[in-house]
Structure formats: C-alpha cells, structure tokens
Kinemage of the C-alpha trace (Angstrom):
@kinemage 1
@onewidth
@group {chain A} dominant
@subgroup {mainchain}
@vectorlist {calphas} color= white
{ca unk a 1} P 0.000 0.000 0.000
{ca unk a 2} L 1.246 3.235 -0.905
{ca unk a 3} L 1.975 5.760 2.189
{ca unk a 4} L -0.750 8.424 3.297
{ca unk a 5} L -1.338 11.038 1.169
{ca unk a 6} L 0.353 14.813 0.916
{ca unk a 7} L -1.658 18.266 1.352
{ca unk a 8} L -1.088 18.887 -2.283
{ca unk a 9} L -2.107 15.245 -3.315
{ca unk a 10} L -5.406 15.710 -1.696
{ca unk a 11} L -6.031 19.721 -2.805
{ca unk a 12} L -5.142 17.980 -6.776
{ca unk a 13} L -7.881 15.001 -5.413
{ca unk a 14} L -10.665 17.777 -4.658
{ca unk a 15} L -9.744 19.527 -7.652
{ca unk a 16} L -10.552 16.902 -9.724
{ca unk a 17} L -14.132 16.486 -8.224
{ca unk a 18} L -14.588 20.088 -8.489
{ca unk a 19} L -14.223 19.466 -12.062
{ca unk a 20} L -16.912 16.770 -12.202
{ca unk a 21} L -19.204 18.833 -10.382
{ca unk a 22} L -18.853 21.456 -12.833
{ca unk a 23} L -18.831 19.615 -15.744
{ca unk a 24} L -22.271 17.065 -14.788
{ca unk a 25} L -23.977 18.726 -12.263
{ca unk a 26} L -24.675 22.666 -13.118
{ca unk a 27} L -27.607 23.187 -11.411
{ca unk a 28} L -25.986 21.142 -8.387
{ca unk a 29} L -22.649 23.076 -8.541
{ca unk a 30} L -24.173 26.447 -9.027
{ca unk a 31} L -25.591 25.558 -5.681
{ca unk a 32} L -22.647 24.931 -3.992
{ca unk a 33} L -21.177 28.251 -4.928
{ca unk a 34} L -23.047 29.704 -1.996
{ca unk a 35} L -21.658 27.784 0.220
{ca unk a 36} L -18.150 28.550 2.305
{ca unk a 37} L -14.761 27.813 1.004
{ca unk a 38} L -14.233 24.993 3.772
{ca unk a 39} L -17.645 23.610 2.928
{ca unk a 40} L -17.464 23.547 -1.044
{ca unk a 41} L -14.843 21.058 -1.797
{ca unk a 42} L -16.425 18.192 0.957
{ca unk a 43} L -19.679 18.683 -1.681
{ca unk a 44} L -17.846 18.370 -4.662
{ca unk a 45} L -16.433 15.432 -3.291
{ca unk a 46} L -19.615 13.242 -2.430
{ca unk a 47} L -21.041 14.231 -5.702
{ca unk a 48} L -17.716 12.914 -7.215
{ca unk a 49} L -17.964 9.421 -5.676
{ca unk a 50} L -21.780 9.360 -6.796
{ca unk a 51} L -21.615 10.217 -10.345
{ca unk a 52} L -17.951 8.140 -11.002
{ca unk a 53} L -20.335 5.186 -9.529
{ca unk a 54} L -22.738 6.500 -11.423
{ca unk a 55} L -20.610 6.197 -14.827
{ca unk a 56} L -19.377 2.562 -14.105
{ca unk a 57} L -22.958 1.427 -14.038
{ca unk a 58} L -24.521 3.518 -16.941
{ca unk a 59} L -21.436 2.065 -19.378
{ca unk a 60} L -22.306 -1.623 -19.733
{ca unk a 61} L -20.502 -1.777 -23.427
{ca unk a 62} L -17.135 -0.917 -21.779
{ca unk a 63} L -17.326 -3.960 -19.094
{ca unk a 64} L -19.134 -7.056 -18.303
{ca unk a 65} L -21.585 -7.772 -16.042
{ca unk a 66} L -19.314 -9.517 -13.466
{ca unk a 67} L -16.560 -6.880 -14.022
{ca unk a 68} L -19.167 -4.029 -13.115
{ca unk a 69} L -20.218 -5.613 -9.803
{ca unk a 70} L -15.901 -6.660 -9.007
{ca unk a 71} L -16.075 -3.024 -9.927
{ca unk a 72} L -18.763 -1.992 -7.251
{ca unk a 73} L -17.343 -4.842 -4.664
{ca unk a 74} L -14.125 -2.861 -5.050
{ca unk a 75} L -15.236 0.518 -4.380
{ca unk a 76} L -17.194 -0.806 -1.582
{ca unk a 77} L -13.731 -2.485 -0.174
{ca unk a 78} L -11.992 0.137 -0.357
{ca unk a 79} L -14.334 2.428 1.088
{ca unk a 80} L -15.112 0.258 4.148
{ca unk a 81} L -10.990 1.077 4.972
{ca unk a 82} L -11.591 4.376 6.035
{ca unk a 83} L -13.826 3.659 8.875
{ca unk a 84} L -11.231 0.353 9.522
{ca unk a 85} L -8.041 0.741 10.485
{ca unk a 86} L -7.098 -2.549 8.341
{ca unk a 87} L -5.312 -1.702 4.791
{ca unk a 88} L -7.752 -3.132 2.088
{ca unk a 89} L -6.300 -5.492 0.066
{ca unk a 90} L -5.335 -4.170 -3.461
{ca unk a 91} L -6.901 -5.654 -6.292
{ca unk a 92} L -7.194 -4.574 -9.921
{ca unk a 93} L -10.837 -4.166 -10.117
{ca unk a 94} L -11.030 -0.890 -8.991
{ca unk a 95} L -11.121 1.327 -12.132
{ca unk a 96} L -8.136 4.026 -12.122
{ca unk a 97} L -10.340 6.908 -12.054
{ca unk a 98} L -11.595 6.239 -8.849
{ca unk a 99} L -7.852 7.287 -7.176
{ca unk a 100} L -8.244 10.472 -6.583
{ca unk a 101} L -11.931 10.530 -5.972
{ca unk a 102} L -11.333 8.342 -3.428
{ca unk a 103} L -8.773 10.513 -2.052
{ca unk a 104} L -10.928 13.141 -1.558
{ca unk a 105} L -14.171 10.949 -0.472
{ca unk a 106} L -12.209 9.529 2.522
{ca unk a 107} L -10.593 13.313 3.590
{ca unk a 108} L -14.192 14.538 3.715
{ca unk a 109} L -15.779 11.474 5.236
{ca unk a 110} L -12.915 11.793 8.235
{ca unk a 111} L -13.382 15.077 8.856
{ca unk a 112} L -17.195 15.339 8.783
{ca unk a 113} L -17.480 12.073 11.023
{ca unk a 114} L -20.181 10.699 7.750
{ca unk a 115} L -21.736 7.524 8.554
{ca unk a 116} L -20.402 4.196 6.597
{ca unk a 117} L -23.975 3.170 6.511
{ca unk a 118} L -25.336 6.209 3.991
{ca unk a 119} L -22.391 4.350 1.493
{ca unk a 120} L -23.194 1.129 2.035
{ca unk a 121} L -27.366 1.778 0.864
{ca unk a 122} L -26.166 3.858 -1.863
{ca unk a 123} L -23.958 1.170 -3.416
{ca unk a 124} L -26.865 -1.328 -2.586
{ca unk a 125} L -29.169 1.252 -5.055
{ca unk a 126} L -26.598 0.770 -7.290
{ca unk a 127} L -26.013 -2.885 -8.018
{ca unk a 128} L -29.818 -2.312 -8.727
{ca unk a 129} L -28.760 -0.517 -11.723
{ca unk a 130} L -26.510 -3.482 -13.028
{ca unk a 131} L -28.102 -5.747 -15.664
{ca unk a 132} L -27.328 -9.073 -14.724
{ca unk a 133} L -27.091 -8.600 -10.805
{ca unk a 134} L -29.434 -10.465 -8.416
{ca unk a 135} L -30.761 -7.500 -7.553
{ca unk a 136} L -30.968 -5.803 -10.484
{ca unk a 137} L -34.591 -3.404 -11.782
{ca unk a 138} L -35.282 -1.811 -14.862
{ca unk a 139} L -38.975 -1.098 -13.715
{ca unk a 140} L -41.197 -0.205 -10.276
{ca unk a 141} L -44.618 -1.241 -9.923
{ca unk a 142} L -45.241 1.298 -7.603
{ca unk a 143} L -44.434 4.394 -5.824
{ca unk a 144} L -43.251 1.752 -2.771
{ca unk a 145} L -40.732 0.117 -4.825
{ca unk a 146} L -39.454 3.015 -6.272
{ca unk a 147} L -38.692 4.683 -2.656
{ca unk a 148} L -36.734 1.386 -1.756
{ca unk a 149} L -34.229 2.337 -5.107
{ca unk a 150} L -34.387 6.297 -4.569
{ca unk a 151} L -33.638 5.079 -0.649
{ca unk a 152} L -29.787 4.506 -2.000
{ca unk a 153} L -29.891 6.562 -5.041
{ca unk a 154} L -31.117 9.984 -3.617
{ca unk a 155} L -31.802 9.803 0.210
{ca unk a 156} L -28.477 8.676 1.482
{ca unk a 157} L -27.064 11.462 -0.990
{ca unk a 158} L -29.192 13.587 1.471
{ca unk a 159} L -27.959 12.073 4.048
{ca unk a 160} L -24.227 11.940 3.487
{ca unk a 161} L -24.273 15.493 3.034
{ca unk a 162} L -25.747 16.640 6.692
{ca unk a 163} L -22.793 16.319 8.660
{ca unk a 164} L -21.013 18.910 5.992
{ca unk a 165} L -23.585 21.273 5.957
{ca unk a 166} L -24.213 21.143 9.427
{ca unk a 167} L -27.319 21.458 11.850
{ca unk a 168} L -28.676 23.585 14.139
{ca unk a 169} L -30.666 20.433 15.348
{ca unk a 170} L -29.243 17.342 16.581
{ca unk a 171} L -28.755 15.706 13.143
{ca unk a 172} L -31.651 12.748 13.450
{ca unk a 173} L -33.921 15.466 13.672
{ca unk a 174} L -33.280 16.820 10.414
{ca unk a 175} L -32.403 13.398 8.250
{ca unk a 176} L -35.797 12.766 7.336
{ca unk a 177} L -36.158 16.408 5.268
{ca unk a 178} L -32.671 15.837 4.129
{ca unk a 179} L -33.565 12.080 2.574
{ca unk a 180} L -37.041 13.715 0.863
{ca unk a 181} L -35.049 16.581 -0.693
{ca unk a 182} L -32.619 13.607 -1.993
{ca unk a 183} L -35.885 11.842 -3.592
{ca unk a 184} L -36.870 15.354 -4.275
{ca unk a 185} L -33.973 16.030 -6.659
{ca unk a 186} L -33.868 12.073 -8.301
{ca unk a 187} L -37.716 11.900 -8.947
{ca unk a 188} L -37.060 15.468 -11.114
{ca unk a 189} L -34.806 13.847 -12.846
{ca unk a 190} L -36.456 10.634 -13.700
{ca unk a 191} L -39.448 13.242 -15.086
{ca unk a 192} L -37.049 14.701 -17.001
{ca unk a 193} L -34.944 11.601 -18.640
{ca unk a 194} L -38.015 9.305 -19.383
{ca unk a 195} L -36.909 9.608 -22.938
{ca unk a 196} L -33.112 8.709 -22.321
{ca unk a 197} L -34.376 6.063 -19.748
{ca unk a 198} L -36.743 4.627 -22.267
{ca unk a 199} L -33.764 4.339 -24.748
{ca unk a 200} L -31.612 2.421 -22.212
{ca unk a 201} L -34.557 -0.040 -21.432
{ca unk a 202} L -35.717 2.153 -18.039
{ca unk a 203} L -38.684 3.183 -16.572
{ca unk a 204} L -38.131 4.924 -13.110
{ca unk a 205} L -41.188 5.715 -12.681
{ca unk a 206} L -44.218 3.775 -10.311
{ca unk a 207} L -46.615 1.732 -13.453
{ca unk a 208} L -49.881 1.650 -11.026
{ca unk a 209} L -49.194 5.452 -11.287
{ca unk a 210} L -48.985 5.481 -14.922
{ca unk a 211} L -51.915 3.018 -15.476
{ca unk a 212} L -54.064 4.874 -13.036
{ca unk a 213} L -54.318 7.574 -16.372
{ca unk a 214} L -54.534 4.472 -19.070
{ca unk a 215} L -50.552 4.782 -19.309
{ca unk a 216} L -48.576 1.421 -20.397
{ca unk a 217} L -45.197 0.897 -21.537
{ca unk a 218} L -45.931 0.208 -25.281
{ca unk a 219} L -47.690 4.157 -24.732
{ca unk a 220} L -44.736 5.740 -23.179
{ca unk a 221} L -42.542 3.749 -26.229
{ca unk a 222} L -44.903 5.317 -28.868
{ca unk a 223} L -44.490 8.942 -27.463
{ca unk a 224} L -40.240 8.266 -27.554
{ca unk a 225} L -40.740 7.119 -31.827
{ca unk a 226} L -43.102 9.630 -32.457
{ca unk a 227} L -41.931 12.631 -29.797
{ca unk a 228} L -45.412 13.579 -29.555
{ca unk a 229} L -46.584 13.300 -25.690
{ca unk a 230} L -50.190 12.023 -26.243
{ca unk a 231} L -52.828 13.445 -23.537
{ca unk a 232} L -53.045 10.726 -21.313
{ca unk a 233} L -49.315 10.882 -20.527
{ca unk a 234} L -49.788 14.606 -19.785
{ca unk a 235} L -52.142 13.739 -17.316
{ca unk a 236} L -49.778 10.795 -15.850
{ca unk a 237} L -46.826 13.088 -15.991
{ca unk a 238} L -48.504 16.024 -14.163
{ca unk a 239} L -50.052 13.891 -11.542
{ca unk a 240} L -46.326 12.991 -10.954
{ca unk a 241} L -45.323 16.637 -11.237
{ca unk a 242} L -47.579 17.091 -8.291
{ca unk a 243} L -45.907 14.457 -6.203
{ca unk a 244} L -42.947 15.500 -6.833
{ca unk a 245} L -43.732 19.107 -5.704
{ca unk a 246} L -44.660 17.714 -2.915
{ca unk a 247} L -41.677 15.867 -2.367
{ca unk a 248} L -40.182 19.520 -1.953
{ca unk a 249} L -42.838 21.266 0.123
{ca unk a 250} L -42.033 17.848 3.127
{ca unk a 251} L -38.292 18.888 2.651
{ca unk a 252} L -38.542 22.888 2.933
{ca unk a 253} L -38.695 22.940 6.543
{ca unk a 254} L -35.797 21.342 6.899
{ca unk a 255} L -33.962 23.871 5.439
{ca unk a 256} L -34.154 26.077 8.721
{ca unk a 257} L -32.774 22.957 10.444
{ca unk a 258} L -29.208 23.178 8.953
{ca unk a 259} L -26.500 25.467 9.507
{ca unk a 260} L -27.800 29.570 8.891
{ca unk a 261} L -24.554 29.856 6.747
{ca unk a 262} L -25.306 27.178 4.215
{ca unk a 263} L -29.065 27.538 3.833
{ca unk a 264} L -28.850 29.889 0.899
{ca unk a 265} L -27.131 26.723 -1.030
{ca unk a 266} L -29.528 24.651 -0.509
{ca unk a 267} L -32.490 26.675 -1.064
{ca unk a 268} L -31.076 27.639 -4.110
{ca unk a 269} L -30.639 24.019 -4.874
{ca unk a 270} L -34.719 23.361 -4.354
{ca unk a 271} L -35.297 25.756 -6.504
{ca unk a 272} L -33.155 25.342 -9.409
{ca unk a 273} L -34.148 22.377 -9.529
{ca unk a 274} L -37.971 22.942 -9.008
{ca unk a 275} L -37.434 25.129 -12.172
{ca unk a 276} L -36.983 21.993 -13.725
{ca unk a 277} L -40.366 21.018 -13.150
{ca unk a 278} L -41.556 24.764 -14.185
{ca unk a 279} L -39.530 23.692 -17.215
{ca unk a 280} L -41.208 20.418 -18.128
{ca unk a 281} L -44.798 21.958 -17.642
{ca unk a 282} L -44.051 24.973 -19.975
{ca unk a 283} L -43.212 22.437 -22.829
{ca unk a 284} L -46.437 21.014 -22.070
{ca unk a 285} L -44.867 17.580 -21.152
{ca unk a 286} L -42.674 17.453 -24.012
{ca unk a 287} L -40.180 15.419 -22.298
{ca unk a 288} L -40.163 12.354 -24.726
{ca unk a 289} L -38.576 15.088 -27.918
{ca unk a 290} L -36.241 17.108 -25.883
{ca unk a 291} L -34.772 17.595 -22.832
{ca unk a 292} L -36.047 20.011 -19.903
{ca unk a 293} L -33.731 22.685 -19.853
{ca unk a 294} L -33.357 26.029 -17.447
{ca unk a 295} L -31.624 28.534 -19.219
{ca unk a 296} L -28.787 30.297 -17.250
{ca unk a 297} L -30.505 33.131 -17.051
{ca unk a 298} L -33.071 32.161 -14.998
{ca unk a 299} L -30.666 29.684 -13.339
{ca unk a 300} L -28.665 32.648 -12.365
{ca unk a 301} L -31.748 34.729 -11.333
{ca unk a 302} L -33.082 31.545 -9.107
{ca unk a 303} L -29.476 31.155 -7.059
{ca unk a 304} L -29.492 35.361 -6.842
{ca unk a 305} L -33.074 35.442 -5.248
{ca unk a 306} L -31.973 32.312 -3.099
{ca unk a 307} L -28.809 33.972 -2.030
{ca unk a 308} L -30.526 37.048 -0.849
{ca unk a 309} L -33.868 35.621 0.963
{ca unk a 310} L -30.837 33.897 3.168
C-alpha cells in the first residue's frame, strides 16, 4: 500500500471532483457556490464518488456484467478502509479513475465524522442498476418500490451530506427532510430523462401510477418514436409533477434545520431544480422530444433570489 497522502495530493484530489461537479452537475454546482470555502470542496467530493459510480454502471458496453459488480465490490472495499483501520487489500478491479476521488471521499468522510452506513445503501441502489445482478430493476410497480431504489440513489445522498452542511438540530432530527429533498432532486430527474431512460430499457417511474391515467409501456414507447406526448401521458406526468412538488414542500422545513450559513445553497438548490419542473410543464410535457432545460438566465436569477432571501 502506498503511504498516506500529501496536502497537495489531496487539494489535486478535490480539484478533480470540483471538475466533475462542474462539468455534470450545473444546477448542483451552481448551488454549492453559496456555500463557504471549507464547505465547497467536501460537496464536490460526495457528488464525485456518486456520479464516477454512477458512470461505471450507466457504461455496460465498456465492461461485463461480473466486471461491473468486481467493480462496485471494489469501491465498496476500499471504502469500508476508512472507517477500519485494516489496509484493504489491493486488487485490480477498482477502475483508475476512482484514485483520486477516493482521495478526496475519505478526507471529507474523516473530517465530517459521515456515517459508513449512507455508502453502504447507496452502493446497494446501485447494483440495482446493473443488468445481470441479483438484484438488479429496470422497472417499479409502484411508488413503494421506487422509494426502496431512490432510498440509495437519492436519500443517502441527502444524508451523506448533513454532517457537511451542518445542523442547528441534533442531526436525526433533520435526516428525514434531508432524505425527501434527496428523492426530491432524483424523482425530477427521472421526469425529465423518461426519454433517455426509455432508450436504455428504463422506466423509473411507479406503473400503477402510470396506469391509473390508461398509461402502459408500449404508450410511453410510442411517445419516444413519435416525440409527440399524447394526452393521457400529460395527465400521468402532471399527476407525478404534483408528487414531486410535494416531495419539496415535506423537505422545505428542513432547510431552517441546517447550519444559517449554508441555507442559501440549498435553497437555491430546491429551486433550481424545481425550475426543472416549471420547465417540463411549460413544454407542455414534451419530455419524450427534448430535454427540460433552465436557461442560465433564470438559473442565475433563481441562485441570486436564493442567495438574498438567506
């Protein structure tokens, strides 16, 4: 094993996530420009780790099934070492990106004191992801079932990221508004890539939902060939607009529960991502031709207002 890292090892590690932050998560990272210098890099760091994890699960073509979840057992390894004082063993699996994400994972996770267990459900989530696994899911029957994946996916995001913002509560108190502002941000998403999902055989989204409105896969198929939304799955899709607005409205009161320093972030994070939403509905539902998109403008405007409501 190599020796511990140097200061400028680990400032080059949290560099690099800064990067990846910037690069796949604008909305995210324009967020986390309100935040405090000593804050800021810890972020860019967890959302790092997520979306590298993230990448080794969404590229089947570049590795097999068993090599993706050597790949996950790896990270998994390794990542149980910081809370152990036992070396891992080394092993090949772990792809070489990871190194200095890593680096910078296990800096923040010592300094913040975050919980192994918020890792451990994420990765769990993840395997879900993996064609091939035991566990693996390419489609929820119901809003239930869904909240088990987002649980990993989204929540313990949440939830890894409270002891870095901070509390003015002891932290159980404000975990649950922290995990629905996680399942906030993921069910947004899966509204707005149900087209890219579709093409990569996915539906994140709950069917008794869908069929409540007459809504069936071989529908939702039709509407990606054609990139018409037909009227019945503008009618499914704002019902789940709805629920996920009120995904938002459970989490908002948590925002008084954090730290008063970094509550401009994340209220700015709500509602650039709420915009989103705003975003899909203005298209009229049009989410099966294009992609949702805020422009900056309004990006910028949404961060500025957050910023000075404090």
């Amino acid at each position: 094993m190599p020796g511990p890292a140097g200061p400028d090892e680990i400032r080059d590690a949290y560099r690099r996530c800064r990067r990846v932050a910037a690069q796949y998560g604008r909305s995210y990272y324009l967020a986390t420009r309100l935040l405090s210098a000593g804050r800021r890099p810890a972020v860019h760091a967890l959302y790092a780790f997520a979306r590298t994890v993230d990448d080794i699960v969404d590229n089947p073509d570049t590795r097999s099934t068993a090599a993706t979840l050597d790949a996950l057992d790896a990270v998994e390894t390794r990542l149980t070492a910081i809370w152990s004082p036992i070396p891992p063993p080394a092993t090949s699996a772990l792809p070489a990106e990871f190194g200095p994400v890593l680096l910078a994972l296990t800096d923040t996770v010592r300094r913040f004191e975050i919980e192994e267990r918020h890792f451990t459900t994420f990765l769990h989530s993840m395997r879900m992801d993996v064609p091939g696994s035991p566990r693996f899911r390419s489609r929820y029957p119901s809003m239930a079932a869904l909240n088990e994946y987002m649980r990993g996916s989204a929540a313990a995001i949440g939830l890894q990221l409270l002891p870095v913002l901070g509390t003015v509560v002891p932290r159980a108190d404000a975990e649950p508004a922290a995990a629905a502002l996680g399942n906030a941000f993921q069910l947004t998403n899966f509204l707005r890539d149900i087209g890219e999902d579709l093409d990569r055989d996915r539906i994140y989204l709950p069917a008794d939902a869908l069929a409540a409105f007459g809504v069936d896969e071989k529908l939702l198929r039709h509407c990606r060939t054609t990139g018409r939304t037909e009227s019945s799955v503008r009618r499914a899709l704002a019902h789940l607009v709805a629920v996920n607005r009120d995904l938002y409205r459970v989490a908002a009161p948590g925002v008084d529960l954090l730290t008063p320093r970094v509550r401009p972030a994340i209220r700015a994070a709500a509602r650039l991502y709420g915009a989103i939403l705003d975003r899909i509905e203005e298209d009229e539902y049009a989410v099966f031709a294009r992609r949702a998109v805020v422009p900056n403008h309004r990006r910028l405007r949404l961060a500025a207002g957050a910023a000075i409501a404090g």
